[in-house]
C-alpha positions as CSV (number, residue, x, y, z in Angstrom):
1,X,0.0,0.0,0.0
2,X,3.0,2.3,0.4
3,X,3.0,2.9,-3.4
4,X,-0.5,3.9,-3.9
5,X,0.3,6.2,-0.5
6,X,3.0,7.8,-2.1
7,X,0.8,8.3,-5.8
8,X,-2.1,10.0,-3.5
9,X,0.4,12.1,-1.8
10,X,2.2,13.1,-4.5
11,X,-1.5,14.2,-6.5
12,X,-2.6,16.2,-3.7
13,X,1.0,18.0,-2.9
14,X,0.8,18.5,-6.6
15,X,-2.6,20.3,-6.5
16,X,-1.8,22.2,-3.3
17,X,1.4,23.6,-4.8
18,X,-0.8,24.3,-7.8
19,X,-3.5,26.0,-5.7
20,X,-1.2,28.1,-3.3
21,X,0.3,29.4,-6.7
22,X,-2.9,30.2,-8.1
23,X,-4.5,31.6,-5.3
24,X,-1.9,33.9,-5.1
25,X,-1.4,34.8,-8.2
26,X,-4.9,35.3,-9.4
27,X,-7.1,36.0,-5.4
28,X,-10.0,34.5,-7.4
29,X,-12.1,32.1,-4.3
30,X,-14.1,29.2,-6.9
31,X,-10.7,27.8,-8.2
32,X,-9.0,27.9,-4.7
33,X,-11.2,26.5,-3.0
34,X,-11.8,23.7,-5.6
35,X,-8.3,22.8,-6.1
36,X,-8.3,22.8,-2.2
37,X,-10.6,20.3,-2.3
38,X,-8.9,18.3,-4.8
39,X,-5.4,18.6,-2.9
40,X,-7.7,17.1,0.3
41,X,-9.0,14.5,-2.1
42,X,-5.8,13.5,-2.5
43,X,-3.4,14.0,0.8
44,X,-6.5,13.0,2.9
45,X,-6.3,8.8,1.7
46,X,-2.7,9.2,1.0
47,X,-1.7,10.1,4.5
48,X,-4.0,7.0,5.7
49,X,-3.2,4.5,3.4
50,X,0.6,5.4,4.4
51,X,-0.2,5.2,8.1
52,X,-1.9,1.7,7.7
53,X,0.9,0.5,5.8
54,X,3.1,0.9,8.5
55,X,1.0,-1.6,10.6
56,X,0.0,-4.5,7.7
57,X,2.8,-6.8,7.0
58,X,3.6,-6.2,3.2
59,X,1.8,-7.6,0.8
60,X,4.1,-9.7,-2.1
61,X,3.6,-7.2,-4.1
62,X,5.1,-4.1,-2.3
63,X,8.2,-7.0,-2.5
64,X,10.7,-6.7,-5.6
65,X,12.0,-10.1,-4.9
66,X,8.5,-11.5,-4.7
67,X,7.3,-14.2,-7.1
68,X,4.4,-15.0,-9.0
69,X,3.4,-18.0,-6.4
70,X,3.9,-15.3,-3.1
71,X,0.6,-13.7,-4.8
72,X,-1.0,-16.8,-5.6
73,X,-4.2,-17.3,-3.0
74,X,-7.7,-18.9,-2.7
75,X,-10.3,-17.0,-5.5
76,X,-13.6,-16.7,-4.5
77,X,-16.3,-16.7,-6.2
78,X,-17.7,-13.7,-8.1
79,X,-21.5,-13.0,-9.1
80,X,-23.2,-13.5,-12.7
81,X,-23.9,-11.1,-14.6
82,X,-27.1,-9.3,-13.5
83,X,-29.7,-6.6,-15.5
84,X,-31.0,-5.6,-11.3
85,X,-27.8,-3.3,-11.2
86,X,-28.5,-1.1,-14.3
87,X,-32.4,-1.2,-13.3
88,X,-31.3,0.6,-9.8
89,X,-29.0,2.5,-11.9
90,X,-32.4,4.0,-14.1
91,X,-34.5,4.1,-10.9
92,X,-31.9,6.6,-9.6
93,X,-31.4,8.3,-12.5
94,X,-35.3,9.1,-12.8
95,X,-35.3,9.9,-8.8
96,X,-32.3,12.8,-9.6
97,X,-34.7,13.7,-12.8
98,X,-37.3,14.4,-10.2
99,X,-35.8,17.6,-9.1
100,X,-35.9,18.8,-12.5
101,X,-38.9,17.9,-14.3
102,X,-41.0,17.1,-11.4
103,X,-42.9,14.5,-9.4
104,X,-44.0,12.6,-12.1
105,X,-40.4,10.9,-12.6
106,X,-40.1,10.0,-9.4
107,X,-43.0,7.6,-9.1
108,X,-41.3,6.7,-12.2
109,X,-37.8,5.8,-10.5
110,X,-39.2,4.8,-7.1
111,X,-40.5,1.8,-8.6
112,X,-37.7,1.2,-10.4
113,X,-35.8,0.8,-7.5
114,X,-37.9,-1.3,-5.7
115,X,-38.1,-3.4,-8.5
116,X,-34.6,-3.6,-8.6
117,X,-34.1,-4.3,-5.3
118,X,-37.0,-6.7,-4.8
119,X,-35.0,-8.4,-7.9
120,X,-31.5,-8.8,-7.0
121,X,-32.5,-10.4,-3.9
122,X,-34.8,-13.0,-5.5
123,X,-31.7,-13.5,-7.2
124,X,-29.4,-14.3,-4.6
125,X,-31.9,-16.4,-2.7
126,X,-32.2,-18.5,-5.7
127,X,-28.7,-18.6,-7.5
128,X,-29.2,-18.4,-10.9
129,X,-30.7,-15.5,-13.3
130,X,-34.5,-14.4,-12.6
């Protein structure tokens, strides 16, 4: 984890430096604040991901003499493909459309996300495609 620490570090000192400079070069609030954020975004998970790395033993791939069996490990088993995932997808979509175009959509979206819900589980329960 120390490399992906040190990636996240190095984009949010990146956008800080960036930031600082443009702050003070250009005392306009919207972009400092933003690349603020971004340097947060950044510094925020890479000072945690370095801190937690200090306390896991390392993983075989943090190891430069590691080999391709130190990785090797039990694979679980991954879900089938599913349609309930892009139907909660559009029931979301059509709840955020409420805001714009009105109550209508939401109805529309609600039930769309039920159904998707109401879906995937049957799905699980039963272990195949609904």
């Amino acid at each position: 984890m120390k490399i992906e620490s040190y990636v996240l570090l190095f984009v949010g000192f990146f956008f800080g430096l960036v930031g600082l400079v443009y702050w003070l070069w250009s005392h306009e609030d919207a972009g400092s604040v933003m690349l603020l954020g971004t340097f947060l975004l950044g510094s925020v998970p890479g000072f945690y991901y370095l801190w937690w790395s200090r306390r896991m033993r390392p993983r075989p791939s943090d190891d430069p003499d590691a080999t391709l069996e130190d990785g090797a490990g039990v694979v679980g088993a991954f879900p089938g493909s599913s349609i309930w995932p892009f139907v909660l997808g559009l029931g979301a979509t059509f709840v955020a459309l409420a805001f714009v175009f009105g109550a209508w959509t939401l109805g529309v979206g609600l039930f769309l996300a039920v159904a998707a819900l109401v879906g995937v589980v049957y799905e699980s329960r039963r272990g195949g495609l609904v």
